[in-house]
C-alpha positions as CSV (number, residue, x, y, z in Angstrom):
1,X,203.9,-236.1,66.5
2,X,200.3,-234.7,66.3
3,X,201.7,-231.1,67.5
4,X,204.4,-231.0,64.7
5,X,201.3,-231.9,62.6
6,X,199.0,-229.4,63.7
7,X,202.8,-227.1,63.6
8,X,202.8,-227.8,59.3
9,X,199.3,-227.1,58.5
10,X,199.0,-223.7,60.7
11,X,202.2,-222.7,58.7
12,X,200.6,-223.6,55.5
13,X,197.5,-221.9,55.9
14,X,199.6,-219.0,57.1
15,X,201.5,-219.2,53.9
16,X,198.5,-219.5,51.6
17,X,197.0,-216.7,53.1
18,X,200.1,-214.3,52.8
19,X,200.9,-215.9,49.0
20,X,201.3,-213.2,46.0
21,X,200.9,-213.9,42.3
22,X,202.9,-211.6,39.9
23,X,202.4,-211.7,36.4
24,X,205.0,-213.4,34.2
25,X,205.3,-213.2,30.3
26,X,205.8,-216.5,28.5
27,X,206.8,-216.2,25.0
28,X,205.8,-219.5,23.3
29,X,207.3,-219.5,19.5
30,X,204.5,-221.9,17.8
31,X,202.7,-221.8,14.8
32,X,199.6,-223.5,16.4
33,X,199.4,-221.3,19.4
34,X,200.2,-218.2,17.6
35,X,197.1,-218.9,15.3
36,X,195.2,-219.8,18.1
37,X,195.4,-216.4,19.5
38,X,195.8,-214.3,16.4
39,X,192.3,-216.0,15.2
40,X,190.4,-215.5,18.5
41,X,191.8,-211.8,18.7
42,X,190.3,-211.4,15.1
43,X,186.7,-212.9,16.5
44,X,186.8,-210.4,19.5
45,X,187.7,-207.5,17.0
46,X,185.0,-208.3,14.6
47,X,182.4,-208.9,17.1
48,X,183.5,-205.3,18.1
49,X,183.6,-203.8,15.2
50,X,181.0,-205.9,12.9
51,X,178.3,-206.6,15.4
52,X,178.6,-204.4,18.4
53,X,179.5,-200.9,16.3
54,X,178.0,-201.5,12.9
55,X,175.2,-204.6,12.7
56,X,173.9,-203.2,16.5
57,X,174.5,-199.7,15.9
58,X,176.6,-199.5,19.4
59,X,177.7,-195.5,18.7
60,X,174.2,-194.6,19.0
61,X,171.7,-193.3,21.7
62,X,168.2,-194.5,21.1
63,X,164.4,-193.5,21.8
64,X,160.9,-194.9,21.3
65,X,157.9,-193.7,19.2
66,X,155.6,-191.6,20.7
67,X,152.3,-191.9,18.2
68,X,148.7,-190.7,17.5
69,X,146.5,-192.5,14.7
70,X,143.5,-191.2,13.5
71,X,141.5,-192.8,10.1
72,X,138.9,-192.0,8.0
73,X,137.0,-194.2,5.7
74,X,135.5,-194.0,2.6
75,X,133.0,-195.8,-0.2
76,X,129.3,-197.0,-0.9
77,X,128.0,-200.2,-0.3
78,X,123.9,-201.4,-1.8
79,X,121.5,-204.3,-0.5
80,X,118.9,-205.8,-1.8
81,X,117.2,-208.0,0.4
82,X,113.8,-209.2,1.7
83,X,114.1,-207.7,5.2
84,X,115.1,-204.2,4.4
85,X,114.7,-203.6,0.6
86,X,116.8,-202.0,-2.0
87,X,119.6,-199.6,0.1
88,X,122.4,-197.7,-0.1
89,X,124.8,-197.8,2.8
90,X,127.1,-194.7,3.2
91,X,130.0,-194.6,5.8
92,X,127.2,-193.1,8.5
93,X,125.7,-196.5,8.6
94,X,129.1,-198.7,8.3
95,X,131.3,-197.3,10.3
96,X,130.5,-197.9,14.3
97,X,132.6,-195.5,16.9
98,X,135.4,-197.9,18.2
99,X,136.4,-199.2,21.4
100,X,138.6,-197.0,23.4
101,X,141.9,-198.1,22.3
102,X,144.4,-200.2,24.4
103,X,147.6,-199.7,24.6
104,X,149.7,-202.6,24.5
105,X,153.2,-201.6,26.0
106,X,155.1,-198.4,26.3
107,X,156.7,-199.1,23.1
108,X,153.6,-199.6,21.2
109,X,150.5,-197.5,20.3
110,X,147.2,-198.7,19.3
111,X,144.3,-197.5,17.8
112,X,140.7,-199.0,16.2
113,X,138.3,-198.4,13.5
114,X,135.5,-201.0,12.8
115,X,133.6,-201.7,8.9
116,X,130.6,-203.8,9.8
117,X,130.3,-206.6,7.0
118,X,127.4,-208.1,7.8
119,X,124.3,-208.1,9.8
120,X,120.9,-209.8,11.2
121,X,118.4,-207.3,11.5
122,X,114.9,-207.4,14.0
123,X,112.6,-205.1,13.0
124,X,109.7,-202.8,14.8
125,X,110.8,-204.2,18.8
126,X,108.4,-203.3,21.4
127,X,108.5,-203.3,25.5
128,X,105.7,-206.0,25.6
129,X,105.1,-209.3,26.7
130,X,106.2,-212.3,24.4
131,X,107.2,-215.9,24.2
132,X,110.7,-216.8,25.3
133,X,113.1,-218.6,23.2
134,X,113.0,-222.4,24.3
135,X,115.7,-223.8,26.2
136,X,116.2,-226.2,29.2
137,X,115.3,-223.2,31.8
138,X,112.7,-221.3,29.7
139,X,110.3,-225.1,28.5
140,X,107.0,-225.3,29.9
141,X,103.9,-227.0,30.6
142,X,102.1,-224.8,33.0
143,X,102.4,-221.6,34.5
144,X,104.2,-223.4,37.5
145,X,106.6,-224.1,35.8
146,X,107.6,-220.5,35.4
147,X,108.2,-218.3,38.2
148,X,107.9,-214.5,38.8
149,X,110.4,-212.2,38.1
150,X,113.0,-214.5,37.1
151,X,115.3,-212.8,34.8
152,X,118.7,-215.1,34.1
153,X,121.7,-214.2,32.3
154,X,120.9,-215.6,29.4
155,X,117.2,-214.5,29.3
156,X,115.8,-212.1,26.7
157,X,113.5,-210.8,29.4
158,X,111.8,-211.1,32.9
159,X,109.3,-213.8,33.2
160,X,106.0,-213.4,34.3
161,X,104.9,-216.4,35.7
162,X,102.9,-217.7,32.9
163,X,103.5,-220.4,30.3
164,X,102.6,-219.5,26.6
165,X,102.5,-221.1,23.5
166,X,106.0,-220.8,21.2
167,X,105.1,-222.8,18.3
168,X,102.6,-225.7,18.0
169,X,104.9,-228.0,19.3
170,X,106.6,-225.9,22.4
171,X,105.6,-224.1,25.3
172,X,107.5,-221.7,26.7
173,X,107.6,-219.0,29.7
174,X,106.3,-215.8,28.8
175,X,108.8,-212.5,29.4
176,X,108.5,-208.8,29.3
177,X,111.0,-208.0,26.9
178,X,111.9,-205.7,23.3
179,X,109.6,-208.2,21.2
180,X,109.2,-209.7,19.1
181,X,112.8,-211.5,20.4
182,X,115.8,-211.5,18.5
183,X,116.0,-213.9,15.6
184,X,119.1,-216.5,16.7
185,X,120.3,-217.0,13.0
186,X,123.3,-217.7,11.1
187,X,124.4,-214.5,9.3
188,X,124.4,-214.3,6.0
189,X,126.4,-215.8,3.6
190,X,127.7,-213.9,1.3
191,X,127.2,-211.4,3.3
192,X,125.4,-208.4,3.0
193,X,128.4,-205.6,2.9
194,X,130.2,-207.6,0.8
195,X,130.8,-204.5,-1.4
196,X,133.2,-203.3,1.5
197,X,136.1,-204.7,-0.1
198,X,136.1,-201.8,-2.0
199,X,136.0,-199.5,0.9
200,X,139.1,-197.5,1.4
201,X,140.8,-195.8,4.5
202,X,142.9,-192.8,5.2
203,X,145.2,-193.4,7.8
204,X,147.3,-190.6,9.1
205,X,150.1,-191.2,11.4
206,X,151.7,-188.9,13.9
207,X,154.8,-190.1,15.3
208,X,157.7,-188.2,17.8
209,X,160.7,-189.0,19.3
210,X,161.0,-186.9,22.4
211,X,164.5,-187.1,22.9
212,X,165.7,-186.0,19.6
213,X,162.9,-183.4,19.4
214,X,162.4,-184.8,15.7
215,X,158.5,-185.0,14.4
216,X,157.1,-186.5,11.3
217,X,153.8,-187.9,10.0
218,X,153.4,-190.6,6.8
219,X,151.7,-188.2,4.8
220,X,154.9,-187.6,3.4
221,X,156.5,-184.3,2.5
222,X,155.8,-184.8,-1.6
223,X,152.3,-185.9,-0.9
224,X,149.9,-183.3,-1.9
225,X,146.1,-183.5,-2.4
226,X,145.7,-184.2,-6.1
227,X,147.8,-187.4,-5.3
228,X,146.0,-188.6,-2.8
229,X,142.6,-188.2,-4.9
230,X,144.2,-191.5,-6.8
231,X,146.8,-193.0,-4.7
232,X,146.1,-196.5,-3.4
233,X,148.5,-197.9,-1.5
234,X,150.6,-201.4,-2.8
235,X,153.7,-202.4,-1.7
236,X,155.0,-202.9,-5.1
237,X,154.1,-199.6,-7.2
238,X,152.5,-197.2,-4.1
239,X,154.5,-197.9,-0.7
240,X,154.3,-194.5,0.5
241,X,150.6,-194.0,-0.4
242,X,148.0,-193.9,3.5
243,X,145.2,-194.0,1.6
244,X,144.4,-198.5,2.1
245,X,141.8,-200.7,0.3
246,X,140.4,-203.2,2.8
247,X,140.7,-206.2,0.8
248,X,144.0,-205.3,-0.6
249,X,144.6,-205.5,3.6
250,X,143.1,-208.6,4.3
251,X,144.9,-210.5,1.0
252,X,148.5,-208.7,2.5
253,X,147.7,-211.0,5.4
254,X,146.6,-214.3,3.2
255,X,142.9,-214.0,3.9
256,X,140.2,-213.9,1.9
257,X,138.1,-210.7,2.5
258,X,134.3,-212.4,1.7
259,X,135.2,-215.4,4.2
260,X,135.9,-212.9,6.7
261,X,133.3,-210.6,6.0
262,X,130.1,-213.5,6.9
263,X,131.5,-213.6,10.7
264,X,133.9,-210.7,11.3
265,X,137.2,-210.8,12.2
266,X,140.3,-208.7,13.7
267,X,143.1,-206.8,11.6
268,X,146.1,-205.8,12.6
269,X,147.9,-203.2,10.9
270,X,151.4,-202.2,12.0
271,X,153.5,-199.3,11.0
272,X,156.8,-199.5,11.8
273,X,159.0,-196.6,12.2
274,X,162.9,-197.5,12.9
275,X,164.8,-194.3,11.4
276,X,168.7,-194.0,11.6
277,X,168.7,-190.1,12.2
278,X,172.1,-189.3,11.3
279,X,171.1,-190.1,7.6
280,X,169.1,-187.6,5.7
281,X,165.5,-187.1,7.4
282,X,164.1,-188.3,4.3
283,X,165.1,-191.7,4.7
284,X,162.8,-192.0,7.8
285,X,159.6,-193.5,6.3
286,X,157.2,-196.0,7.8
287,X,156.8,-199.4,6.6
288,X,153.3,-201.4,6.6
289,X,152.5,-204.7,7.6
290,X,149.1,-206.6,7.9
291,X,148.2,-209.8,10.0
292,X,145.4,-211.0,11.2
293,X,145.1,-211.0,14.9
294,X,141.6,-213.0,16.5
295,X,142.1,-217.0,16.5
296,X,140.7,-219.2,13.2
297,X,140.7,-222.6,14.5
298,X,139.2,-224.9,12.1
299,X,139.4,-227.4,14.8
300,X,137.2,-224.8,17.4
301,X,134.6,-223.1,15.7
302,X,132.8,-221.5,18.8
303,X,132.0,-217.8,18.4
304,X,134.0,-217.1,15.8
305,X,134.9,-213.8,14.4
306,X,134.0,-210.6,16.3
307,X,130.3,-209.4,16.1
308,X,128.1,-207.1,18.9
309,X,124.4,-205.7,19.1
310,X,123.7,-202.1,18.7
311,X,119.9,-200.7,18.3
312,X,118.0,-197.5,16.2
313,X,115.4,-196.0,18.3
314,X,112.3,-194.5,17.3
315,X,109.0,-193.1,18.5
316,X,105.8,-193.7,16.0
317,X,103.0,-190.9,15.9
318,X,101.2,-192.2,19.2
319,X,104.5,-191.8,21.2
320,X,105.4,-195.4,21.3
321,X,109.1,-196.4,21.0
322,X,110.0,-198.7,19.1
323,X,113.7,-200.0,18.3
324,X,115.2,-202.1,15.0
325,X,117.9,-204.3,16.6
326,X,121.3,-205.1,14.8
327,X,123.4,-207.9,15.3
328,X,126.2,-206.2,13.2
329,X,129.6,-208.8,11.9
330,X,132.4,-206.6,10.7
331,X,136.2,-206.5,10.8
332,X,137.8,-204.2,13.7
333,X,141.3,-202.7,12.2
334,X,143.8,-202.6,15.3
335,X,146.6,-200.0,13.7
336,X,149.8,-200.6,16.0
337,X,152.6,-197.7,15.8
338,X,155.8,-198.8,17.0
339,X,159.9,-198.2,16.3
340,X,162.6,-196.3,17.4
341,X,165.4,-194.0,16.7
342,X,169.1,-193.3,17.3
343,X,171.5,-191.0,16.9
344,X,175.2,-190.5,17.5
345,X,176.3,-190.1,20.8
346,X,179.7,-190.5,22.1
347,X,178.9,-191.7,25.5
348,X,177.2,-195.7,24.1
349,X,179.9,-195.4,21.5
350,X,182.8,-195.5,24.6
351,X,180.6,-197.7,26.9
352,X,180.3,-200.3,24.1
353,X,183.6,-200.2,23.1
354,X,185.3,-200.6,26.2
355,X,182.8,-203.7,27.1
356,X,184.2,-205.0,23.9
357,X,187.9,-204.3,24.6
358,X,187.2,-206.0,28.0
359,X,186.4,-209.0,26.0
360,X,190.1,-209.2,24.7
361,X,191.1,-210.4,27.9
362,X,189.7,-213.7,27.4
363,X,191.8,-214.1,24.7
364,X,194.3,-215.1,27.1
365,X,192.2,-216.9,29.4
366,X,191.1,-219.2,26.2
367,X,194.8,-219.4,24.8
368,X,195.9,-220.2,28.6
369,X,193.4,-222.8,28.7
370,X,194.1,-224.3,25.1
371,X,197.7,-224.4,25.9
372,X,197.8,-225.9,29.1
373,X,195.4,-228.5,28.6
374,X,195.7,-229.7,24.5
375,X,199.0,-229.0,23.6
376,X,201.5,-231.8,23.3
377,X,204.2,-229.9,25.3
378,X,201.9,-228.9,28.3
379,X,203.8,-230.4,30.9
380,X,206.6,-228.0,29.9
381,X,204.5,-225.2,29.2
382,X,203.3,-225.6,33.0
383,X,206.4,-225.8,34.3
384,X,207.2,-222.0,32.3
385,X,204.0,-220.5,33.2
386,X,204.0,-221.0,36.9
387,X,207.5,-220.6,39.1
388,X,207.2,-220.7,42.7
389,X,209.7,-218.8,45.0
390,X,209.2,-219.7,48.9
391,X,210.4,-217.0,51.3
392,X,209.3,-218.4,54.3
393,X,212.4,-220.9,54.7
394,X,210.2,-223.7,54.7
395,X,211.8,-226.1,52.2
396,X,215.1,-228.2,53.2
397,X,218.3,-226.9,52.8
398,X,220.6,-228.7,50.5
């Protein structure tokens, strides 16, 4: 018994393994299943058509920007204050050489231009010996306290190895150091620059896409140099204008320019190129768009904005050098150049419409599935679909 067992299921894993499926056309005459199908063939067609070819833009090739930014900035700014007097600053004294730019991804260019906004000045500094500023590793009561040579990270200076008086009430170790030491202040508020909302900057755009061999810069073609000795740019009356007034930046991104100003901050400023090159060339303008970029927590207010330190040097008539110190606040401008391009080609146009034709074939799948699994007669529809026809003598003769 076990043998004729063993017999069946060798023969019906023979027969499994040498089984062949042919297709067979069922014809089903029914309102439901006909809409069923004619309605998912129109999804697939518009997809196709609507999305794929049109919305996506499917019959096109595409390419990235390749970009170069360069700015120049212009306007006067006066002070009046204790420390340095009445004075006029001029874009010499504003404008500090940026960090080298980073770029961000292959797809996006960046450059920088910083506006200082505000500033705590030290005057007449000196290599001589000086009072450090008290904290837990620089307090005192004798010179044993204080060792050497000890120069921390946090130190203005390298300590002596004496302890000196800081004020009546503090001692403190004495350092060799630029002195007197930097004043640890808050910055100003309003702050000193606060005539750079005024200030206004050229920005002028260079921008190629390779593969197209197609150039263009957003000093556009009409733009000529009587019109930019007025133009300011705003999105509602200027949009083509380069020529940008900082606060008119700041307030594109909701902020207020004098709030930023007392601690600095970081702009970003994106142009945006996406051209459709088989339209007229003319239509391929950039668009602006301003955010800012560094963190404004209101719940974390530790080092906010963006500030650094940057010294004048000078030598009096005995040869001495002496240095004014600058803890400068300012906004940095990031401009980010990004987009791309495309163009008719007939290669993604057959690609994508033959991965959308492909798609057709599910029609069936999903009208199959609907059919055989929803549909009141599905038993019968079953028994239509699939007819098997055994060739292997297998079944009982009658």
């Amino acid at each position: 018994m076990t043998q004729v067992k063993d017999s069946h299921c060798c023969e019906a894993v023979c027969n499994c393994f040498f089984d062949y499926s042919t297709s067979k056309t069922l014809v089903i005459r029914s309102k439901k299943v006909g809409a069923i199908n004619r309605t998912t063939q129109a999804l697939v067609i518009a997809y196709i058509i609507g999305y794929v070819c049109v919305w996506n833009k499917g019959y096109q090739e595409t390419d990235t920007v390749l970009s170069s930014v360069t700015t120049k900035v212009k306007g006067i700014a006066l002070t009046n204050t204790s420390d340095l007097g009445l004075r006029v600053w001029d874009v010499a004294d504003y404008i500090i050489p940026p960090q080298v730019p980073i770029r961000a991804n292959k797809d996006e260019e960046e450059s920088s231009f910083f506006v200082l906004t505000n500033l705590i000045v030290t005057d007449n500094q000196t290599q001589a010996h000086c009072a450090e500023i008290p904290s837990e590793s620089s307090r005192c009561y004798t010179d044993k306290d204080c060792k050497v040579g000890i120069k921390g990270p946090r130190s203005n200076g390298v300590q002596t190895g004496r302890c000196v008086i800081f004020n009546q009430t503090v001692k403190t170790c004495e350092v060799f150091a630029w002195c007197p030491l930097e004043r640890d202040d808050e910055p100003p508020n309003p702050p000193m620059l606060g005539d750079a909302e005024n200030f206004t900057v050229l920005v002028k755009n260079n921008i190629r896409f390779p593969k197209f061999q197609f150039s263009k810069r957003n000093i556009l073609p009409h733009i000529n140099s009587s019109y930019l000795q007025d133009c300011v740019f705003s999105r509602s009356s200027d949009p083509e204008c380069p020529i940008f007034r900082l606060k008119d930046m700041v307030d594109e991104a909701e902020e207020d320019f004098q709030t930023m100003a007392v601690h600095g901050g970081v702009m970003g400023v994106q142009i945006r190129w996406d051209c459709d090159l088989d339209l007229p060339h003319t239509w391929c303008v950039p668009r602006y768009n301003f955010r800012r970029l560094d963190n404004k927590d209101p719940t974390n207010t530790v080092s906010p904005g963006y500030n650094f330190r940057f010294a004048k040097y000078y030598k009096n008539n005995d040869g001495k050098e002496t240095r004014t110190l600058i803890k400068g606040y300012g906004i940095r401008f990031d401009i980010m150049v990004f987009g791309e391009a495309g163009k008719f080609n007939v290669i993604p146009l057959l690609l994508n419409v033959g991965a959308g034709l492909g798609l057709l074939g599910l029609v069936t799948v999903v009208c199959d599935w609907i059919v055989l699994t929803f549909m009141t007669k599905r038993n019968l529809y079953r028994e239509q679909k699939y007819t098997y026809v055994d060739d292997f003598g297998l079944l009982p003769e009658n």
